[in-house]
N, CA, C and O atoms as a GROMACS GRO file, in nm:
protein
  316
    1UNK      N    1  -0.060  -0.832   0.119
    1UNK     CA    2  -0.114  -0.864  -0.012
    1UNK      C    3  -0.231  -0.771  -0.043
    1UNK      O    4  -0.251  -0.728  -0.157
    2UNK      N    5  -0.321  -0.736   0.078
    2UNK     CA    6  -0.423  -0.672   0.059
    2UNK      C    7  -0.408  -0.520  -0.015
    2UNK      O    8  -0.473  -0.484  -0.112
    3UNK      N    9  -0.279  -0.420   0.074
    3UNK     CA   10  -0.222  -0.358   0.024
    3UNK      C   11  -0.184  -0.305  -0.149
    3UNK      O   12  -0.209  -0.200  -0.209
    4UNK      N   13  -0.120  -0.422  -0.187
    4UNK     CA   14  -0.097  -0.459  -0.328
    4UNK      C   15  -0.182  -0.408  -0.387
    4UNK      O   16  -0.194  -0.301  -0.447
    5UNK      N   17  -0.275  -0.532  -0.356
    5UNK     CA   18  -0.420  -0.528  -0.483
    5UNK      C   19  -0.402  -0.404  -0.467
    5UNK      O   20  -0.333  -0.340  -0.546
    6UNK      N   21  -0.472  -0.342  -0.344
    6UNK     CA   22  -0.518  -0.209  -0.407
    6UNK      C   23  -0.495  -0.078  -0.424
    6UNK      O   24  -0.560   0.027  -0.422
    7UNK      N   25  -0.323  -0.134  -0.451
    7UNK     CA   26  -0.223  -0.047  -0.508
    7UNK      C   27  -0.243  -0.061  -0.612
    7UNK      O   28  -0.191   0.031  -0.674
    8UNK      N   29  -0.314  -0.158  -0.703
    8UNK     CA   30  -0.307  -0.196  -0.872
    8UNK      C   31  -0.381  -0.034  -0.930
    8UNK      O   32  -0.437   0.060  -0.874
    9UNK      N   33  -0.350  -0.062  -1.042
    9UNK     CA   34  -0.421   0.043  -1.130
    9UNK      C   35  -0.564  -0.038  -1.203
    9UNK      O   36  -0.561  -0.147  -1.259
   10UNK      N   37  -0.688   0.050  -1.184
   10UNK     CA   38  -0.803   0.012  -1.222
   10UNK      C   39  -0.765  -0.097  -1.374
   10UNK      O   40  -0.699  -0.043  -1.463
   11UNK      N   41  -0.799  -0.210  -1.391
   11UNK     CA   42  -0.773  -0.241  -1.555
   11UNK      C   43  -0.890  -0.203  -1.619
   11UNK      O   44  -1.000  -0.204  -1.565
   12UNK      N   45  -0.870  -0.173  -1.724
   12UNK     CA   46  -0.955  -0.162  -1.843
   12UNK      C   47  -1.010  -0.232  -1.926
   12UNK      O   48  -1.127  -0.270  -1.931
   13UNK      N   49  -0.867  -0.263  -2.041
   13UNK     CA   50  -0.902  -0.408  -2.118
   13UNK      C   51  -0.852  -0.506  -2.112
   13UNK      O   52  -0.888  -0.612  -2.163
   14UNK      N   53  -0.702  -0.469  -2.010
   14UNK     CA   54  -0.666  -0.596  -2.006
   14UNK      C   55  -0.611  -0.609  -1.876
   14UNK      O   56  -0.583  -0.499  -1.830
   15UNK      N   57  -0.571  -0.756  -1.760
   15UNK     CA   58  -0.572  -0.822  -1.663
   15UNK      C   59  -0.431  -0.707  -1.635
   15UNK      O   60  -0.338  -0.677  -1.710
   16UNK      N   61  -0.460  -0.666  -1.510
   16UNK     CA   62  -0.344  -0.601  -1.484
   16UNK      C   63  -0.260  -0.689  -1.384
   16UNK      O   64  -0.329  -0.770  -1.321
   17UNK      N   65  -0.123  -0.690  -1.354
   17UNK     CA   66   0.006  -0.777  -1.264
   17UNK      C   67   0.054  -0.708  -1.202
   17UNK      O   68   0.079  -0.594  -1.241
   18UNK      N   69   0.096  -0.766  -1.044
   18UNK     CA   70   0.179  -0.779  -0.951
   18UNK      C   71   0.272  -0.885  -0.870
   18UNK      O   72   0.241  -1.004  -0.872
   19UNK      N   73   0.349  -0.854  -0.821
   19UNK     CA   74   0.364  -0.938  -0.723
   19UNK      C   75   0.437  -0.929  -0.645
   19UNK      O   76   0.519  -0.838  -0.644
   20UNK      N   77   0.430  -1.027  -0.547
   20UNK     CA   78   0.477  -0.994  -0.356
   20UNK      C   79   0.535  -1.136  -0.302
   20UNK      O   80   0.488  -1.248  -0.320
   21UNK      N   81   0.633  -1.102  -0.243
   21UNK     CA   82   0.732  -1.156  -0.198
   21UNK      C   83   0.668  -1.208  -0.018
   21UNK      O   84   0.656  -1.134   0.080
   22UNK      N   85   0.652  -1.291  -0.025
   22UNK     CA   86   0.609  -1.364   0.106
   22UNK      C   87   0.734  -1.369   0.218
   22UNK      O   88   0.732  -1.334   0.336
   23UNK      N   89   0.827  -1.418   0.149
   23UNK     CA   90   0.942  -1.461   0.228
   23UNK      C   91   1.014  -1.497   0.113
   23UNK      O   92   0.969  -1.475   0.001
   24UNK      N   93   1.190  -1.584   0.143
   24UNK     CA   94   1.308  -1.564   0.098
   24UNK      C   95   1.256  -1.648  -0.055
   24UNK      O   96   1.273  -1.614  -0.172
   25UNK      N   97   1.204  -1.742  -0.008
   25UNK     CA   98   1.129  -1.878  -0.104
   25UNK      C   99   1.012  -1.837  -0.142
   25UNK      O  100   1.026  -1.819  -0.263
   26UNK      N  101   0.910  -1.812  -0.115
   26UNK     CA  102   0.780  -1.792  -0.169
   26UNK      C  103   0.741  -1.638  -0.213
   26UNK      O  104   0.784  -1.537  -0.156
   27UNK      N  105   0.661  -1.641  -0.312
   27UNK     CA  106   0.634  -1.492  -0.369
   27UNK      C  107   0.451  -1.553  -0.424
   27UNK      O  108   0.428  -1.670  -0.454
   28UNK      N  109   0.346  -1.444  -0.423
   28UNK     CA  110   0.223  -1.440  -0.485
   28UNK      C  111   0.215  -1.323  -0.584
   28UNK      O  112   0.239  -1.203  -0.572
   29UNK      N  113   0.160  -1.427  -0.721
   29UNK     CA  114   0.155  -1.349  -0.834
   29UNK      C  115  -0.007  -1.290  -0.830
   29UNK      O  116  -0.109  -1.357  -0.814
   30UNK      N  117   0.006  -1.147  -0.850
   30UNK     CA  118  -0.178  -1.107  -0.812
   30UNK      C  119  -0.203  -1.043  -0.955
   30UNK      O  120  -0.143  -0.957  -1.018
   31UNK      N  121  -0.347  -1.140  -0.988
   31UNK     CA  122  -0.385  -1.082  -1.144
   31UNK      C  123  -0.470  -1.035  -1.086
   31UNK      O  124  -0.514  -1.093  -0.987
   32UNK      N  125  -0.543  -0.870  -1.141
   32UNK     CA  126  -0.622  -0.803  -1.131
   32UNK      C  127  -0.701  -0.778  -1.246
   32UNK      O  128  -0.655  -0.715  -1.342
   33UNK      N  129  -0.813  -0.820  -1.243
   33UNK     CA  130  -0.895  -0.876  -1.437
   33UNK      C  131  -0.992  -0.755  -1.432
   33UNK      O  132  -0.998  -0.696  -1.540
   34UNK      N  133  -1.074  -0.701  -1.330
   34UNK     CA  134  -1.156  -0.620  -1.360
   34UNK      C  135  -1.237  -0.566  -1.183
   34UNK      O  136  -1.252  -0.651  -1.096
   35UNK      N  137  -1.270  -0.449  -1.165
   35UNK     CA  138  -1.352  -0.417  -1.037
   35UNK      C  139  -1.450  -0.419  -1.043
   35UNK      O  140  -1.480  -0.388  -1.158
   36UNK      N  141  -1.559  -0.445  -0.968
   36UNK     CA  142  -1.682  -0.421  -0.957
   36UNK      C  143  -1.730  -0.314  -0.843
   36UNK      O  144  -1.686  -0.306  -0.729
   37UNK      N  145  -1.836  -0.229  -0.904
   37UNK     CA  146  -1.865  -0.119  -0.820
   37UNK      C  147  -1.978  -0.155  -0.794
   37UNK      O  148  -2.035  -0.232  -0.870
   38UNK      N  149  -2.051  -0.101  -0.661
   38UNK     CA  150  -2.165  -0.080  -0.628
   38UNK      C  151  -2.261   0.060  -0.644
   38UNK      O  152  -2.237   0.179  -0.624
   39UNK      N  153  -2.345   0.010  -0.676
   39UNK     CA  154  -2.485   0.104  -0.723
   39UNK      C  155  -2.519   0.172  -0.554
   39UNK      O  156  -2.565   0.286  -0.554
   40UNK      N  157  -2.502   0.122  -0.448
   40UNK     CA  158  -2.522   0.196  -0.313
   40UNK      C  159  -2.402   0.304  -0.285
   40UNK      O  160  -2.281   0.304  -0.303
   41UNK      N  161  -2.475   0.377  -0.244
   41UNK     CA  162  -2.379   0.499  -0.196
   41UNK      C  163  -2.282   0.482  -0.101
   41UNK      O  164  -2.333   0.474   0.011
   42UNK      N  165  -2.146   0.471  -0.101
   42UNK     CA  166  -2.051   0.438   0.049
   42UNK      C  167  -2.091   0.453   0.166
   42UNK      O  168  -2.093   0.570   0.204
   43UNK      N  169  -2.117   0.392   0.224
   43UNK     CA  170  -2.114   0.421   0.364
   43UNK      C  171  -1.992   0.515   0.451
   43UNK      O  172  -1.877   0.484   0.418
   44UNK      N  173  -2.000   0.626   0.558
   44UNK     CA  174  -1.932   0.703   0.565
   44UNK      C  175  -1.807   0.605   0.674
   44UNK      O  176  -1.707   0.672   0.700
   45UNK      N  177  -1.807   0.467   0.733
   45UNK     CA  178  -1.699   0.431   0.778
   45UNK      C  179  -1.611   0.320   0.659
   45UNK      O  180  -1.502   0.263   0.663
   46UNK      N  181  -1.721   0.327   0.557
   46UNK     CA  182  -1.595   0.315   0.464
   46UNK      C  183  -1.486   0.415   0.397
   46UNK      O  184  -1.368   0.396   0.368
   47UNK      N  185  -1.549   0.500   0.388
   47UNK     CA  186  -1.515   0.592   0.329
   47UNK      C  187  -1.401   0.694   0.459
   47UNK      O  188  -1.321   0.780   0.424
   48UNK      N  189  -1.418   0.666   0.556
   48UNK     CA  190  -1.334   0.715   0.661
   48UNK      C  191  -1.187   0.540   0.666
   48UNK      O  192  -1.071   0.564   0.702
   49UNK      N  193  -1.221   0.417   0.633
   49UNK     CA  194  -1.152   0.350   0.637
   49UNK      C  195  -1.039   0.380   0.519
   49UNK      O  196  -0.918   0.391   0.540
   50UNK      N  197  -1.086   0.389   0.426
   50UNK     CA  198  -1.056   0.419   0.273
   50UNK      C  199  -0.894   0.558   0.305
   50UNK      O  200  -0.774   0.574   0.278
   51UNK      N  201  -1.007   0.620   0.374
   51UNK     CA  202  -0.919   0.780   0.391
   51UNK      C  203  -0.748   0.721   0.479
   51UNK      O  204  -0.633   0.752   0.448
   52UNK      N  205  -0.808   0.606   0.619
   52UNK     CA  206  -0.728   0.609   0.678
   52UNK      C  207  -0.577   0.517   0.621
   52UNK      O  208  -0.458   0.544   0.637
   53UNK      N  209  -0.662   0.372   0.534
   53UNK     CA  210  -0.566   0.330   0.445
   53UNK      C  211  -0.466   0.420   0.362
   53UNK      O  212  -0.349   0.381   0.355
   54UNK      N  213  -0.504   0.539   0.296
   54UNK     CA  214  -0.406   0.594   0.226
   54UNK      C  215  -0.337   0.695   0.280
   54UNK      O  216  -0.224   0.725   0.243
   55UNK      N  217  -0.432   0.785   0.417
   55UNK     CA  218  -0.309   0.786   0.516
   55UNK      C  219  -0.217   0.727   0.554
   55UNK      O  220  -0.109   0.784   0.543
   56UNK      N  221  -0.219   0.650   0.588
   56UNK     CA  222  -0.142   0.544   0.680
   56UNK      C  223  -0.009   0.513   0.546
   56UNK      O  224   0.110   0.514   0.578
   57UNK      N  225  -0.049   0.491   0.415
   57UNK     CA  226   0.069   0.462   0.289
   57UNK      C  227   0.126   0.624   0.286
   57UNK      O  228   0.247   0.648   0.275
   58UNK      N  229   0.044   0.712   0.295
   58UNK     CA  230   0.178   0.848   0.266
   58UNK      C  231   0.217   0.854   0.366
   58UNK      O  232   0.318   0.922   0.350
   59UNK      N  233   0.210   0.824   0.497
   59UNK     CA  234   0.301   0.848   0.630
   59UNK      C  235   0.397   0.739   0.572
   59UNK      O  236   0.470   0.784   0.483
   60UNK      N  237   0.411   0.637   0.595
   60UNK     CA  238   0.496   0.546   0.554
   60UNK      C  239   0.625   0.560   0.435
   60UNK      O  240   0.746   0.541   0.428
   61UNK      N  241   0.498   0.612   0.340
   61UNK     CA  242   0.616   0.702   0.228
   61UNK      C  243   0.694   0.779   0.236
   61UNK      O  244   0.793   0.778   0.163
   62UNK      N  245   0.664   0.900   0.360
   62UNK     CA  246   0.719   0.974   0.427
   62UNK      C  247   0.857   0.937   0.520
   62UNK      O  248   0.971   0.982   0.524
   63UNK      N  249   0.814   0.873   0.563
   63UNK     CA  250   0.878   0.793   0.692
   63UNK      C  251   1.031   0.759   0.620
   63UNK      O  252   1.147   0.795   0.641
   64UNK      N  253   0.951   0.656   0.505
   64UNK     CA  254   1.081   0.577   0.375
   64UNK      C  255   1.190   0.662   0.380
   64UNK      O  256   1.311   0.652   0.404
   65UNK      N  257   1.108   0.749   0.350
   65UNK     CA  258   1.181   0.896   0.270
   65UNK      C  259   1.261   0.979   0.325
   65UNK      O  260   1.357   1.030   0.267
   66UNK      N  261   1.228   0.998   0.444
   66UNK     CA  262   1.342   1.067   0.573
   66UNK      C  263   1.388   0.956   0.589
   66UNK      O  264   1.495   0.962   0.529
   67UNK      N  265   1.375   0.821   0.644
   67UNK     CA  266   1.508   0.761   0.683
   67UNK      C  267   1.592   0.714   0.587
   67UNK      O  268   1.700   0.679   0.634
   68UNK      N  269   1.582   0.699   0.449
   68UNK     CA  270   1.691   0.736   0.340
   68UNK      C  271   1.766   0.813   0.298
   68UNK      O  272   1.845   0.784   0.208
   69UNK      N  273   1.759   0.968   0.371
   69UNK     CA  274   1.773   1.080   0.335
   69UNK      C  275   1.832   1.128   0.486
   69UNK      O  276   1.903   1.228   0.480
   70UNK      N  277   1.820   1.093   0.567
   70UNK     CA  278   1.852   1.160   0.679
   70UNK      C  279   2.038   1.114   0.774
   70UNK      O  280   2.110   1.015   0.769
   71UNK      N  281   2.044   1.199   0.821
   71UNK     CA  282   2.204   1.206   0.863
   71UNK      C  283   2.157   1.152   1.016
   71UNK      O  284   2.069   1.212   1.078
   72UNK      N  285   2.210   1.059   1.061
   72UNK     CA  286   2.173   1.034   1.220
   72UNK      C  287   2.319   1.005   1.304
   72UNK      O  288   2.399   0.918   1.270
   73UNK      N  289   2.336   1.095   1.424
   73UNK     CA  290   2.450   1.139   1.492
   73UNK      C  291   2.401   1.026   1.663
   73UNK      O  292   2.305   1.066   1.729
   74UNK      N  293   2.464   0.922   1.701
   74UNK     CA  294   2.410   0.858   1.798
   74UNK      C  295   2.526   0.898   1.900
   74UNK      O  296   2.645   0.866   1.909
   75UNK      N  297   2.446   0.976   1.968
   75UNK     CA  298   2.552   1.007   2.131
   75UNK      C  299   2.545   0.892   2.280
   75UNK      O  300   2.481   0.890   2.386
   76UNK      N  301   2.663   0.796   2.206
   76UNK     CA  302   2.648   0.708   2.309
   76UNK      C  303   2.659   0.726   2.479
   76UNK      O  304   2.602   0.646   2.553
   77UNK      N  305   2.727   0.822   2.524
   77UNK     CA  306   2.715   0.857   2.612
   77UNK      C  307   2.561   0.875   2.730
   77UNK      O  308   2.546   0.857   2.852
   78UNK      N  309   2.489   0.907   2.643
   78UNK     CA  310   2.370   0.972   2.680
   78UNK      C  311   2.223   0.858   2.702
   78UNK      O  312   2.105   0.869   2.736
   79UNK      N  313   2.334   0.733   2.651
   79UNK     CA  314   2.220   0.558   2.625
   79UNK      C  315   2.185   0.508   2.726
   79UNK      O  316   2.117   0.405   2.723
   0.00000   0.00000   0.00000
């Protein structure tokens, strides 16, 4: 869920929507109304957390992306 949120796009003027699928039965609807920023300067292990979160989503994207795309040859012999 955490993810999600802050996959949303900043809102502006109005409440921005998502939502996420818990399991087969349950799903959470996430309204996003507005951010609040801080007047203090980041701290540099946020800002290294920050980096590693959106690492961690383009590897993944990556990842998606070759195993949708990719041809895989399994040599049972060799198991």
């Amino acid at each position: 869920i955490v993810n999600k949120v802050f996959a949303l796009t900043k809102p502006s003027n109005s409440t921005t929507y998502s939502a996420q699928s818990l399991n087969k039965r349950e799903s959470v609807v996430i309204a996003l109304s507005k951010v609040k920023t801080s007047n203090k300067a980041p701290s540099n292990a946020l800002a290294r957390t920050l980096l590693n979160f959106e690492s961690d989503e383009t590897f993944k994207g990556i990842l998606t992306t070759l195993r949708k795309n990719a041809d895989l040859e399994i040599f049972t012999e060799r198991l």
